[in-house]
N, CA and C atoms as a LAMMPS dump frame, in Angstrom:
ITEM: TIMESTEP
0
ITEM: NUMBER OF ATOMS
615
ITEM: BOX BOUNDS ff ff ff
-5.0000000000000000e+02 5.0000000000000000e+02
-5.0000000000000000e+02 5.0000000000000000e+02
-5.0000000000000000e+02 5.0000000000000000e+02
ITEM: ATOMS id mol type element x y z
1 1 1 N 465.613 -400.686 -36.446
2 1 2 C 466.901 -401.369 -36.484
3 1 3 C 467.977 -400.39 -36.922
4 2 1 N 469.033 -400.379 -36.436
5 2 2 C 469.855 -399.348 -36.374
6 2 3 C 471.054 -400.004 -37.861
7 3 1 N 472.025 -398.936 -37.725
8 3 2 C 472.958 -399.341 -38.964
9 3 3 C 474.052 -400.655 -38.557
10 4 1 N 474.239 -400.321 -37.27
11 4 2 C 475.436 -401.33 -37.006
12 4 3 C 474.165 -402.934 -37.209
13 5 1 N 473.035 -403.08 -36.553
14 5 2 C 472.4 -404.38 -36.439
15 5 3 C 472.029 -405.054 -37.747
16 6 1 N 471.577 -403.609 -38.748
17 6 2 C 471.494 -403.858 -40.232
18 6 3 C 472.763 -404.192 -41.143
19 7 1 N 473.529 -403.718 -41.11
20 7 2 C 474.63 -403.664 -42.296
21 7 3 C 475.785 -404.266 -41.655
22 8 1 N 476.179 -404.342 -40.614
23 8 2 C 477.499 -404.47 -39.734
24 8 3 C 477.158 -406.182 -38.963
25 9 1 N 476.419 -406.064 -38.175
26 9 2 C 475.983 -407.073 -37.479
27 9 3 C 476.183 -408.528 -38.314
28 10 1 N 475.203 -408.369 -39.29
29 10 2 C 475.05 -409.808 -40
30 10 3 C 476.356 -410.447 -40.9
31 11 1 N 477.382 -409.238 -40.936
32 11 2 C 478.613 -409.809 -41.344
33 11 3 C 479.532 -410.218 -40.148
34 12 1 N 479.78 -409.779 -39.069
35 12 2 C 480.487 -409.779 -38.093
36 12 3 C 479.629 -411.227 -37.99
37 13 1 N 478.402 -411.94 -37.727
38 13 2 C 478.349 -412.881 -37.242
39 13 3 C 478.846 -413.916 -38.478
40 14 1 N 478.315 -413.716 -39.505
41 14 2 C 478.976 -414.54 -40.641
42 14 3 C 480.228 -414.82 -40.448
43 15 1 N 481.206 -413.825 -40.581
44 15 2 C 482.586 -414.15 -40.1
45 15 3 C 482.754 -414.94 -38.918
46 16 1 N 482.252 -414.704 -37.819
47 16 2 C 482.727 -414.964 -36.558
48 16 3 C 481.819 -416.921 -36.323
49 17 1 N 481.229 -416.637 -36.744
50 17 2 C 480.691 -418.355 -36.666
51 17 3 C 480.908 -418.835 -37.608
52 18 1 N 481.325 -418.872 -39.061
53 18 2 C 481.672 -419.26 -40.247
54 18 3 C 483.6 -419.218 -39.914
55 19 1 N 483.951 -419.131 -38.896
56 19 2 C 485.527 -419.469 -38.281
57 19 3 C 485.832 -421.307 -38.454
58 20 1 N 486.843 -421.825 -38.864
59 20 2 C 487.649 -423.509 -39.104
60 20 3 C 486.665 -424.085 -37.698
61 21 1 N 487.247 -423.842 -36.186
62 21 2 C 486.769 -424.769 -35.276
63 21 3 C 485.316 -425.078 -35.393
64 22 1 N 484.844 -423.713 -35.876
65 22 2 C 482.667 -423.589 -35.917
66 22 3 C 482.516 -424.739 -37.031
67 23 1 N 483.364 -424.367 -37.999
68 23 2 C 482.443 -425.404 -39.432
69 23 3 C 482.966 -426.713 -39.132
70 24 1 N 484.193 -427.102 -38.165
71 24 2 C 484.318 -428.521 -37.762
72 24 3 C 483.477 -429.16 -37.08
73 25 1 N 482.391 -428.414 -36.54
74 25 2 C 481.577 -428.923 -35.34
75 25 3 C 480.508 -428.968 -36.174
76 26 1 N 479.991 -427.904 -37.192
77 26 2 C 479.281 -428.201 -38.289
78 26 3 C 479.043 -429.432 -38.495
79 27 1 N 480.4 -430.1 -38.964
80 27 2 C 480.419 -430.551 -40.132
81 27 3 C 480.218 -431.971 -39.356
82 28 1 N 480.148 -432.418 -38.041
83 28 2 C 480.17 -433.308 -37.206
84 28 3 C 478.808 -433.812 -36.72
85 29 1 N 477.592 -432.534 -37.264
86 29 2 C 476.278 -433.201 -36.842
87 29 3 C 475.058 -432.852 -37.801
88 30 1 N 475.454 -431.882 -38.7
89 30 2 C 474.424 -431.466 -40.002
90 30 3 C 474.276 -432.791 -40.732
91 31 1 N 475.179 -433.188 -41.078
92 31 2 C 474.767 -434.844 -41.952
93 31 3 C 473.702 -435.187 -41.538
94 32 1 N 473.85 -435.382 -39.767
95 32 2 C 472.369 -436.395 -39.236
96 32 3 C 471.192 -435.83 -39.789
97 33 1 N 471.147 -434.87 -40.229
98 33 2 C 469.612 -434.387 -40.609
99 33 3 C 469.224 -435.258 -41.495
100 34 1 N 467.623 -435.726 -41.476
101 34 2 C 467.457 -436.579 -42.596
102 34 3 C 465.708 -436.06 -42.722
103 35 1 N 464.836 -436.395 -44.107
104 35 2 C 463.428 -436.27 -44.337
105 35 3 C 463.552 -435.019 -43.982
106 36 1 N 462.53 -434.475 -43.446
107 36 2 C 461.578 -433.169 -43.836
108 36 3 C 462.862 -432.005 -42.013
109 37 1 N 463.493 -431.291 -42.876
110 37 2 C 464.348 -430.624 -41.898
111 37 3 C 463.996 -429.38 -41.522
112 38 1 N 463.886 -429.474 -40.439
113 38 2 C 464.092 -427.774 -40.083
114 38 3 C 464.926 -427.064 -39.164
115 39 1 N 465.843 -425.75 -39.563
116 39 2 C 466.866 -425.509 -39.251
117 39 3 C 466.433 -424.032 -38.438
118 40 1 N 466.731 -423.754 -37.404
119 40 2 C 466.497 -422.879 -35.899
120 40 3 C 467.503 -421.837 -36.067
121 41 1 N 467.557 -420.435 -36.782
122 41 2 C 468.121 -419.465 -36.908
123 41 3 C 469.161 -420.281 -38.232
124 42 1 N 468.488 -419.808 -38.921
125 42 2 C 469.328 -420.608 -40.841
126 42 3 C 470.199 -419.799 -40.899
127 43 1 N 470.409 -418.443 -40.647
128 43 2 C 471.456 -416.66 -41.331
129 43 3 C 471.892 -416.836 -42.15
130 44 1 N 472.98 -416.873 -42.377
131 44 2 C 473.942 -417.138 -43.72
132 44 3 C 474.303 -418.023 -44.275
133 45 1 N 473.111 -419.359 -43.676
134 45 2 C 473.511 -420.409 -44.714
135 45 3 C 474.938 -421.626 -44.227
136 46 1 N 475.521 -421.491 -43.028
137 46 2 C 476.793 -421.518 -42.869
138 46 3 C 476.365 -423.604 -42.548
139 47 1 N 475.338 -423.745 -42.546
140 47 2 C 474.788 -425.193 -42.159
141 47 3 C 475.002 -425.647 -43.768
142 48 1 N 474.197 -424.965 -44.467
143 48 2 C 473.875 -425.55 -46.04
144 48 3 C 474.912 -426.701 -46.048
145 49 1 N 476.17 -426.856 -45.875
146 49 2 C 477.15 -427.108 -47.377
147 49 3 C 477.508 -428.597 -46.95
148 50 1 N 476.786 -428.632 -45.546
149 50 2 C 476.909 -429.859 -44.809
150 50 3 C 475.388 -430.866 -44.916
151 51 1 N 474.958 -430.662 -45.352
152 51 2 C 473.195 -431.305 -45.513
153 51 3 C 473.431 -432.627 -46.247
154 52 1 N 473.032 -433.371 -45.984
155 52 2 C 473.481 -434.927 -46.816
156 52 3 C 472.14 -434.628 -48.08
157 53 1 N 472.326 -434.625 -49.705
158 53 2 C 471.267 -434.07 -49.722
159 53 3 C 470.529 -435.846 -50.359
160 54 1 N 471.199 -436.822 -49.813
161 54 2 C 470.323 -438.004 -50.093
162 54 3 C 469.584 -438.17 -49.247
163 55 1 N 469.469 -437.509 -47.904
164 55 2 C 468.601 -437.549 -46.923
165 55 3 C 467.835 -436.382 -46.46
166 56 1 N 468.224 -435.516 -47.222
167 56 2 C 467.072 -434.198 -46.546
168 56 3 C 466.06 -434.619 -47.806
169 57 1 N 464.724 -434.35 -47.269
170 57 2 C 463.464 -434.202 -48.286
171 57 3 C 463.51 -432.828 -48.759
172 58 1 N 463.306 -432.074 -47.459
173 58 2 C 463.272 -430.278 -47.366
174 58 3 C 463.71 -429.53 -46.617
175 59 1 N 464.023 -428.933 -46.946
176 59 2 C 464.427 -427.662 -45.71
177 59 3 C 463.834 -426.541 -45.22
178 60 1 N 463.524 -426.594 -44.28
179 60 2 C 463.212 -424.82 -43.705
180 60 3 C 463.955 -424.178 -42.796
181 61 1 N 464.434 -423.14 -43.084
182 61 2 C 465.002 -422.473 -42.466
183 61 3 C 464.373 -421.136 -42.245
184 62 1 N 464.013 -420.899 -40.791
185 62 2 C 464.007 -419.79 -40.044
186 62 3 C 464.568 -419.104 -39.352
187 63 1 N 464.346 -417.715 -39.172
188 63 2 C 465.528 -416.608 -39.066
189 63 3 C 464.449 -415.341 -39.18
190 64 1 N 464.893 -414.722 -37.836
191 64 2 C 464.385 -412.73 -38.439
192 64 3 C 465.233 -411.92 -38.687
193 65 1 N 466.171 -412.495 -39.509
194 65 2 C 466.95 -411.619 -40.053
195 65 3 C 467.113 -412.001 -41.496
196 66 1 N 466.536 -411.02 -42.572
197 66 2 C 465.982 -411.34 -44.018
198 66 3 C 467.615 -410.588 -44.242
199 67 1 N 468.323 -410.34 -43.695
200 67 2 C 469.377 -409.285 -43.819
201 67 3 C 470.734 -410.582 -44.455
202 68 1 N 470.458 -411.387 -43.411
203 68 2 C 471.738 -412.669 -43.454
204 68 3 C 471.105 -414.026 -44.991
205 69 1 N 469.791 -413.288 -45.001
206 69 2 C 469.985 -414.618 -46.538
207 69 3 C 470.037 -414.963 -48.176
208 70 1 N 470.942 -413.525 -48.026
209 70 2 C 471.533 -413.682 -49.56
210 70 3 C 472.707 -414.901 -49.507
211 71 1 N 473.571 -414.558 -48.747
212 71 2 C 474.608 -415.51 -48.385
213 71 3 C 473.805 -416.714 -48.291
214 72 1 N 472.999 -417.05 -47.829
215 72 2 C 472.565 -418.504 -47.456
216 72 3 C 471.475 -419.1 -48.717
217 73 1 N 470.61 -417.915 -49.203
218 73 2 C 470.264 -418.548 -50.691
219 73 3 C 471.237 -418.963 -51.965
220 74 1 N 472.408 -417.698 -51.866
221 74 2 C 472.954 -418.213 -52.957
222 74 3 C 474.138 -420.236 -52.665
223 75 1 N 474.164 -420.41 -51.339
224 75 2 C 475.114 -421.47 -50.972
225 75 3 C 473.982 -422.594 -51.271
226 76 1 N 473.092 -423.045 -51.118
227 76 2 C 471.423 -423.245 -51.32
228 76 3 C 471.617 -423.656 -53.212
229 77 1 N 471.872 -422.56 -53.363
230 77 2 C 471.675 -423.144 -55.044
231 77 3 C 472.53 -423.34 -55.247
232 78 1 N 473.903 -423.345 -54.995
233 78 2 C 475.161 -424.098 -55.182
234 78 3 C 474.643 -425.263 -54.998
235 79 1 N 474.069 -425.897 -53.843
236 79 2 C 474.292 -426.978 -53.134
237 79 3 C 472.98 -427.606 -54.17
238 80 1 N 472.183 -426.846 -54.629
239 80 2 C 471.017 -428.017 -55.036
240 80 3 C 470.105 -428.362 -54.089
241 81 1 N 469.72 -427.398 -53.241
242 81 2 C 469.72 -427.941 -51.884
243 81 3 C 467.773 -427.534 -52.355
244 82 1 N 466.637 -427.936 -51.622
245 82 2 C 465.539 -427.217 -51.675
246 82 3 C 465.101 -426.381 -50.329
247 83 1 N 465.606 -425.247 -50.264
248 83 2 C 465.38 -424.621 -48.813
249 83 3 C 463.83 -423.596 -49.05
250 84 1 N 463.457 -423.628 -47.925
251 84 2 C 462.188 -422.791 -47.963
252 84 3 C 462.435 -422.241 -46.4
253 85 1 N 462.714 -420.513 -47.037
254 85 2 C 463.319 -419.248 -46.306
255 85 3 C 462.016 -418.88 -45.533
256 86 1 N 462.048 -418.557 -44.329
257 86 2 C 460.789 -418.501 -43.302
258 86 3 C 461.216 -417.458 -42.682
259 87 1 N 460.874 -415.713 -42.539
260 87 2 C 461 -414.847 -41.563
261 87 3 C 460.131 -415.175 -40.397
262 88 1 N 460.925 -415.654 -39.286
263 88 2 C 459.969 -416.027 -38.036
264 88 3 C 461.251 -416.127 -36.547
265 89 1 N 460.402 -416.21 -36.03
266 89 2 C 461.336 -416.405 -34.603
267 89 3 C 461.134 -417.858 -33.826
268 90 1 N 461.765 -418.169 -33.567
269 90 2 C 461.783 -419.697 -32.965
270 90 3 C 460.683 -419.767 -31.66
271 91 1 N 460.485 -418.441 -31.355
272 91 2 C 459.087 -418.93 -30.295
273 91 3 C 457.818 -418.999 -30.942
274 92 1 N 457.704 -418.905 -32.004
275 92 2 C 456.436 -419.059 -32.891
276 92 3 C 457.056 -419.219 -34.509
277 93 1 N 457.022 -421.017 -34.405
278 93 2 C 457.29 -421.165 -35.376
279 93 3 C 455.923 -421.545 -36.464
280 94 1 N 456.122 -420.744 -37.463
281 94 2 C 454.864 -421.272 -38.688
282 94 3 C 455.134 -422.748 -39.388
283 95 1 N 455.053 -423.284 -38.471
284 95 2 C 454.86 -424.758 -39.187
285 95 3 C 453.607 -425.876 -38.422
286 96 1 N 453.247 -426.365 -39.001
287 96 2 C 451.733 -427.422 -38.678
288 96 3 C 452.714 -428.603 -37.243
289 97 1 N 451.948 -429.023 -36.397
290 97 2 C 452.101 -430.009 -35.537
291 97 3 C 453.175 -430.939 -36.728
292 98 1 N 454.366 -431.516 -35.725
293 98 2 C 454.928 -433.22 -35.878
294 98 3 C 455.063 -432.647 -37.617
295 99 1 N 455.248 -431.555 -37.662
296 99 2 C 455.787 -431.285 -39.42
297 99 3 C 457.366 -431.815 -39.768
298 100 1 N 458.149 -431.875 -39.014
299 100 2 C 459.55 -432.329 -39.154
300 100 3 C 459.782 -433.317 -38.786
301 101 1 N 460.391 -433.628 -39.161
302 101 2 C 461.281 -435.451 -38.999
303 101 3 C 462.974 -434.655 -38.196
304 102 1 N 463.554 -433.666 -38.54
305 102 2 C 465.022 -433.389 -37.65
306 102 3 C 464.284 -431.658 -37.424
307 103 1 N 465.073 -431.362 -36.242
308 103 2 C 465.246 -430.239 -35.832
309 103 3 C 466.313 -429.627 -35.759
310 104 1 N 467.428 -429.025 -36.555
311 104 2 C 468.578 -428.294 -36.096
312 104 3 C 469.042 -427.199 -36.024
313 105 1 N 469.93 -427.058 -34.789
314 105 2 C 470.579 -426.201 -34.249
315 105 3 C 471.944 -425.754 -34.015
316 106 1 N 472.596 -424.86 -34.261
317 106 2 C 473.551 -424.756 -34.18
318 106 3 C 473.84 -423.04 -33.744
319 107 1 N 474.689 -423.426 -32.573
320 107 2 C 475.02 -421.847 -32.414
321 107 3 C 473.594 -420.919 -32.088
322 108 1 N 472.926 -421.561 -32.214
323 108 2 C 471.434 -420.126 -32.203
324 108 3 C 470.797 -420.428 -30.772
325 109 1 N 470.966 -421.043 -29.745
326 109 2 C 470.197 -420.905 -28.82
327 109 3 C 470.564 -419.98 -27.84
328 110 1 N 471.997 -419.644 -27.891
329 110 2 C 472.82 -418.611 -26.939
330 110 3 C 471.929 -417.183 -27.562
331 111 1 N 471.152 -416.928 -28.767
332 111 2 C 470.321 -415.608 -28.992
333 111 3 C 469.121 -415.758 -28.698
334 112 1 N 468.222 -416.593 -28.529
335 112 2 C 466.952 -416.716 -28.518
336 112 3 C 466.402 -416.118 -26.954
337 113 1 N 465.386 -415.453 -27.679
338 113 2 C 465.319 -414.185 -26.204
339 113 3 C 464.848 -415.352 -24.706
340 114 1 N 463.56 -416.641 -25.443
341 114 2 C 462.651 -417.027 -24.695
342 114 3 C 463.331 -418.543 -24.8
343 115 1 N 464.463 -418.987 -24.541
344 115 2 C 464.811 -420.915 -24.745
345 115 3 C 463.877 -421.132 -24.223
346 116 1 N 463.115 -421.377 -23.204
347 116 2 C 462.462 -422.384 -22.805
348 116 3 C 460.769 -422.257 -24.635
349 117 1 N 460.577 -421.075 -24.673
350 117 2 C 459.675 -421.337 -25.581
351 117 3 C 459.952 -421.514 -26.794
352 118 1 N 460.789 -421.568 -26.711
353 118 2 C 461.274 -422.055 -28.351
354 118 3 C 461.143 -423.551 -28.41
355 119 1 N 462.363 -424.179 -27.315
356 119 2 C 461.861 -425.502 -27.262
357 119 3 C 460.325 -426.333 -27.09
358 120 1 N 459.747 -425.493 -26.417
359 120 2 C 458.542 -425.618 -26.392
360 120 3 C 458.074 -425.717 -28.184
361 121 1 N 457.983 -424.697 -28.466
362 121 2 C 457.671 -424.82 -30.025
363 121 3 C 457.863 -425.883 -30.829
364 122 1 N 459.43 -426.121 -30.875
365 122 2 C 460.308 -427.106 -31.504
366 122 3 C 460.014 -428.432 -31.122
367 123 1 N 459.419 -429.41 -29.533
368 123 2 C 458.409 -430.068 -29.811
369 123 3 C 457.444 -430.006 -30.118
370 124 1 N 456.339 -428.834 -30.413
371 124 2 C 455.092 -428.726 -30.91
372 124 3 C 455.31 -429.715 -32.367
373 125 1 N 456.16 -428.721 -33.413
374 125 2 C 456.193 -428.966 -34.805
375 125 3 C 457.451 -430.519 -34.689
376 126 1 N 457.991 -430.865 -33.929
377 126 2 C 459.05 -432.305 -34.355
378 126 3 C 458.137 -433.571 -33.845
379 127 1 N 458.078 -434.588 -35.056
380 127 2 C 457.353 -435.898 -34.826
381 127 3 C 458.18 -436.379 -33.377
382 128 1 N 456.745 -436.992 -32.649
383 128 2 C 457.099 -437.821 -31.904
384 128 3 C 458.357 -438.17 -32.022
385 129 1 N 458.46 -438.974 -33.174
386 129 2 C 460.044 -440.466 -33.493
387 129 3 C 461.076 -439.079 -33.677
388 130 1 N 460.804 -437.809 -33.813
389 130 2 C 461.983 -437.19 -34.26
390 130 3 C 463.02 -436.776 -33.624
391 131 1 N 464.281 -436.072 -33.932
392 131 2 C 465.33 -435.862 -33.106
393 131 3 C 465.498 -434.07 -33.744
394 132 1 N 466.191 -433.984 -32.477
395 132 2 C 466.824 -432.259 -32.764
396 132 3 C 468.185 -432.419 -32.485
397 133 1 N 468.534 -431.959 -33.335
398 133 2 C 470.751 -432.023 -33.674
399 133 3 C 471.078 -431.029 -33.125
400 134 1 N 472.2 -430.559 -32.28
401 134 2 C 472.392 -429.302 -31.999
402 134 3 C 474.259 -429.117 -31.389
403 135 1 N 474.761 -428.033 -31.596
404 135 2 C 475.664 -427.864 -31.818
405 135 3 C 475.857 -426.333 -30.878
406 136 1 N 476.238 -425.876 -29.573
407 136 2 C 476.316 -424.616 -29.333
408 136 3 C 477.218 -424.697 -28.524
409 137 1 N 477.464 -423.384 -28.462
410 137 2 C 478.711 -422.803 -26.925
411 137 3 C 477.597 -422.541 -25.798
412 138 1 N 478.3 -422.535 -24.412
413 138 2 C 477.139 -422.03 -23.04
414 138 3 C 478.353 -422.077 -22.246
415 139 1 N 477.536 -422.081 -21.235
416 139 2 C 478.104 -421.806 -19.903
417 139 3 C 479.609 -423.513 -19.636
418 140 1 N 480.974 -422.736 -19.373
419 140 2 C 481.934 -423.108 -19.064
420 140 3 C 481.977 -424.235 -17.644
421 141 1 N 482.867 -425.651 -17.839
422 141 2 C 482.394 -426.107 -16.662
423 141 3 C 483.828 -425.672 -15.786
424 142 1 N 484.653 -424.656 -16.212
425 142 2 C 485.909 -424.157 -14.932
426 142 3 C 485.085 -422.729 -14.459
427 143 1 N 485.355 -422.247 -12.519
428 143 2 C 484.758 -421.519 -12.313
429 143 3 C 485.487 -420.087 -12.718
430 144 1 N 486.584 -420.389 -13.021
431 144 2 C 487.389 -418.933 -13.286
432 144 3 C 486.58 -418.78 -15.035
433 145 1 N 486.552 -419.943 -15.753
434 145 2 C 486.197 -418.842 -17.168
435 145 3 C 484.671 -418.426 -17.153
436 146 1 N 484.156 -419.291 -16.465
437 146 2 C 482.389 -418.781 -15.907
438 146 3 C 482.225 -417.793 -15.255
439 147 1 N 483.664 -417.103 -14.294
440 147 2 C 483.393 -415.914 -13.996
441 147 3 C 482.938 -415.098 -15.008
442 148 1 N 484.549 -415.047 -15.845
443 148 2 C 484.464 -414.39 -17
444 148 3 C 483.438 -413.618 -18.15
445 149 1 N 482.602 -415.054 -18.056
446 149 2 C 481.218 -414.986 -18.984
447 149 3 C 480.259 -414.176 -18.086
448 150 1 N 480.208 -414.237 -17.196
449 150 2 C 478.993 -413.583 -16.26
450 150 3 C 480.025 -412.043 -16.095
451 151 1 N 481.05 -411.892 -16.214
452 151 2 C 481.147 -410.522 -16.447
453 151 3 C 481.519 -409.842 -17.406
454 152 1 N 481.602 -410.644 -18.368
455 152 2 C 481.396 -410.127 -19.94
456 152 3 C 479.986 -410.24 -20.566
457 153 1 N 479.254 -411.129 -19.842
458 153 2 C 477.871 -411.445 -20.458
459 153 3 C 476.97 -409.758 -21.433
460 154 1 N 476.519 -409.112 -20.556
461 154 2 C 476.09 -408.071 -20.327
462 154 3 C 476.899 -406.992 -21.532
463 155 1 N 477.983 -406.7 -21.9
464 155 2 C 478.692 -406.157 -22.872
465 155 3 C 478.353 -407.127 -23.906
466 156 1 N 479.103 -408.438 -23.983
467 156 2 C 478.763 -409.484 -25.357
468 156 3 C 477.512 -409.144 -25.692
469 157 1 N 476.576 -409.255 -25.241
470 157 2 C 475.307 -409.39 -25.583
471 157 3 C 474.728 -408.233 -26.51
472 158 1 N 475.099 -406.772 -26.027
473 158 2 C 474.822 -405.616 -26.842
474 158 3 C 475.593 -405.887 -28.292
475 159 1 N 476.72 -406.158 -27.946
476 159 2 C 477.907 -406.5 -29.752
477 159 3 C 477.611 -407.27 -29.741
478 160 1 N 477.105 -408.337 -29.507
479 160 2 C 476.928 -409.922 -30.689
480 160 3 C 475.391 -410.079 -30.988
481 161 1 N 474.666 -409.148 -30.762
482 161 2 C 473.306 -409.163 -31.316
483 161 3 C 472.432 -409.99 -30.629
484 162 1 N 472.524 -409.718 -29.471
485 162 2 C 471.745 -410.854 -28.296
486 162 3 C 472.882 -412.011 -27.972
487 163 1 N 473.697 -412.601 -28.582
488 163 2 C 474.134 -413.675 -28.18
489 163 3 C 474.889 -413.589 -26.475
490 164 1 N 474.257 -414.508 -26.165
491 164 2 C 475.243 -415.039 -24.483
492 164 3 C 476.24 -415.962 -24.492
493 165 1 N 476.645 -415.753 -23.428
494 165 2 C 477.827 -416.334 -23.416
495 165 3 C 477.866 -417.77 -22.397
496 166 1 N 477.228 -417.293 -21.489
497 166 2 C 476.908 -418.225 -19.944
498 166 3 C 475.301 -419.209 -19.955
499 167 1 N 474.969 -419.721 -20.823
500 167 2 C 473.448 -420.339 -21.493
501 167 3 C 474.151 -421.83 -20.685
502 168 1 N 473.432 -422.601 -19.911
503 168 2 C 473.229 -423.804 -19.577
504 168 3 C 472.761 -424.667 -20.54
505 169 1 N 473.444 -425.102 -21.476
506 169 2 C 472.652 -425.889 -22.797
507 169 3 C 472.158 -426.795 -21.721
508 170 1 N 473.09 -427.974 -21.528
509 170 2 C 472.024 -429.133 -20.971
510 170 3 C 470.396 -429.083 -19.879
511 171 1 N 470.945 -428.049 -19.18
512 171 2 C 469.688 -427.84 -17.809
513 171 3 C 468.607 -427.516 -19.012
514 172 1 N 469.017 -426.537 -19.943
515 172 2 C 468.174 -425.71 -20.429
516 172 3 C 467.115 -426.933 -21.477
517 173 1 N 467.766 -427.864 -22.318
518 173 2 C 467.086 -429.171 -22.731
519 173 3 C 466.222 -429.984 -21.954
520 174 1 N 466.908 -430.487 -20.886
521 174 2 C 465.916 -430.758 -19.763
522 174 3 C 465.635 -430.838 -19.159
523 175 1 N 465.214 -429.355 -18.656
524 175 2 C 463.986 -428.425 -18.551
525 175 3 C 462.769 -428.477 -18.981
526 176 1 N 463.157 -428.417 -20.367
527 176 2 C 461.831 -428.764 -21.747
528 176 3 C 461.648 -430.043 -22.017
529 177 1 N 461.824 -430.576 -21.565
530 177 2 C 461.381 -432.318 -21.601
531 177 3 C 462.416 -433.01 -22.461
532 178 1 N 463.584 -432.562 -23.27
533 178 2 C 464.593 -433.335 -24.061
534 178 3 C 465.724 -434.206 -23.306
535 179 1 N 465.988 -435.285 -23.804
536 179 2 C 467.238 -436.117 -23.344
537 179 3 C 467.968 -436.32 -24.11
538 180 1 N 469.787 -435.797 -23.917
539 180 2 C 470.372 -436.397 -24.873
540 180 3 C 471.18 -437.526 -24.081
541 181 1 N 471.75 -438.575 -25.016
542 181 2 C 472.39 -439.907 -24.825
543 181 3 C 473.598 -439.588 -25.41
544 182 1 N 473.586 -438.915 -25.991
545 182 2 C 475.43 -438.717 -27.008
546 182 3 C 475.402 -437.104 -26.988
547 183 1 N 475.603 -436.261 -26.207
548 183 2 C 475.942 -435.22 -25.526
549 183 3 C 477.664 -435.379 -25.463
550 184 1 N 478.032 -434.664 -26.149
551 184 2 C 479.754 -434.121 -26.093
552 184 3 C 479.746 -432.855 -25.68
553 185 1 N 481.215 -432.64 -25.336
554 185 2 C 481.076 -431.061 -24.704
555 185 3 C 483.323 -431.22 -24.908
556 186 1 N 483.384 -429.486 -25.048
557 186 2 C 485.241 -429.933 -25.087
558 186 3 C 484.951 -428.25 -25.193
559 187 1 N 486.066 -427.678 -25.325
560 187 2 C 486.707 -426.445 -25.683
561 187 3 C 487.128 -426.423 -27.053
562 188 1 N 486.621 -426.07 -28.109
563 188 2 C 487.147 -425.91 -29.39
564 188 3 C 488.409 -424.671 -29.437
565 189 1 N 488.797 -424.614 -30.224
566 189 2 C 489.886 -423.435 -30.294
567 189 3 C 488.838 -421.999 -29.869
568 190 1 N 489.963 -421.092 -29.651
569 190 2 C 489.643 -420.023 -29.771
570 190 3 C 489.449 -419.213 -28.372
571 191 1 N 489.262 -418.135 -27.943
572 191 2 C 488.983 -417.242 -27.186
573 191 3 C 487.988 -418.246 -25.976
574 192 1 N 488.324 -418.298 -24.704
575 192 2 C 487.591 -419.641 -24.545
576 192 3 C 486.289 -419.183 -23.642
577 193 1 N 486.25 -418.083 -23.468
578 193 2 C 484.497 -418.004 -22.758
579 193 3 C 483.222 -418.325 -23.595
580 194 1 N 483.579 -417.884 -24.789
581 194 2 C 482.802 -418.314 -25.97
582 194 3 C 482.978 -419.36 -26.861
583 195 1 N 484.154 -420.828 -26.349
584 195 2 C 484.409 -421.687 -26.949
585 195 3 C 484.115 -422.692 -26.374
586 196 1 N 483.508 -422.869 -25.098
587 196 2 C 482.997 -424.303 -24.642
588 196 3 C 481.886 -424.691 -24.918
589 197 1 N 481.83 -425.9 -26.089
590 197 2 C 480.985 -426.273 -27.04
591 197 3 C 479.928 -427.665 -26.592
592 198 1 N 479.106 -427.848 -26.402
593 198 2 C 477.869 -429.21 -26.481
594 198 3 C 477.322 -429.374 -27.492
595 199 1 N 477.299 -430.621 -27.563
596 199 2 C 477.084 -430.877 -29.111
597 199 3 C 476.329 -432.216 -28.794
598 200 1 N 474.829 -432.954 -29.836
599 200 2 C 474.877 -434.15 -29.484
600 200 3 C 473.44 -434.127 -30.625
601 201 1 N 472.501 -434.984 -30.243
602 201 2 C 471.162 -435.128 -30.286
603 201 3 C 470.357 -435.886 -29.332
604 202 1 N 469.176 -434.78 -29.321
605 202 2 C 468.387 -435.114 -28.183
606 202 3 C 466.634 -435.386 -29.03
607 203 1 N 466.339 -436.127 -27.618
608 203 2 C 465.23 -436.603 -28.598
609 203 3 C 463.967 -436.026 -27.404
610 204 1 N 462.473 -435.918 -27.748
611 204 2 C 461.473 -435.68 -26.586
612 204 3 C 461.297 -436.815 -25.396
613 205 1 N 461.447 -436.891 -24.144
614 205 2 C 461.285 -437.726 -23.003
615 205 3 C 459.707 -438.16 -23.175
């Protein structure tokens, strides 16, 4: 791992997703988490401050980046929160079958090298009855800013540490067998190839 991915990287994303429009969208679907939680690229914690904590039992948060969770342990013990820090990658997650009651996401599926196996995973370990919350930017529904993304894709991706820009959230859900019923989608502020947002919860078909 080089200096910019070590030392540089994990602040640039802190900043850049820890931005007013990001923690409004936050702050619009982290509540739903309830019982035994587990959170799909945790980094810096930027979910914590939103956790209802009369309804989380526990938390896990996974992430391979041990780099982003000082920031997110110390917000954690602000919050009172009980998180249990997991170095792992979302295509092999260390947790037992139907271990979670919520699954959430935010912002992290535009990095994940393998979506389809992650989701795969993420029903392995979510109960039957359970739901996955999720919150990301993808692919634009105007064709001029979708150009955009498909020709910025390829550059973004080296500077934002894997992240894409052009990710099909919905196809990409189900695909993997998920349906959502309350699926939102809008342009939040900001730079807009990287601001057209889906947001909802989806549950296993």
């Amino acid at each position: 791992m080089g200096f910019y991915d070590r030392y540089l990287l994990p602040r640039v994303v802190h900043f850049s997703c820890g931005l007013k429009p990001s923690m409004k969208q936050r702050e619009k679907i982290v509540p739903l988490a309830q019982g035994r939680v587990l959170e799909i690229g945790i980094g810096s914690g930027l979910n914590i401050p939103f956790y209802d904590l009369l309804k989380v039992d526990h938390l896990w948060g996974i992430d391979p980046s041990r780099e982003m969770w000082s920031i997110a342990k110390k917000n954690a013990a602000d919050r009172h929160l009980d998180v249990e820090f997991m170095e792992a990658i979302a295509e092999s997650i260390p947790l037992d079958d139907n271990a979670a009651d919520t699954v959430v996401m935010t912002y992290t599926m535009c990095t994940i090298p393998e979506v389809s196996a992650a989701l795969d995973e993420i029903r392995r370990v979510m109960k039957p009855t359970g739901k996955l919350i999720f919150c990301e930017h993808g692919e634009a529904p105007d064709e001029t800013v979708r150009r955009w993304q498909n020709r910025l894709n390829p550059v973004w991706n080296v500077l934002g540490g894997g992240c894409n820009l052009n990710r099909p959230i919905p196809r990409l859900l189900e695909n993997s067998g998920f349906r959502s019923r309350d699926m939102q989608t809008m342009y939040i502020p900001g730079w807009k190839p990287a601001c057209f947002n889906y947001w909802g919860t989806a549950s296993y078909r």
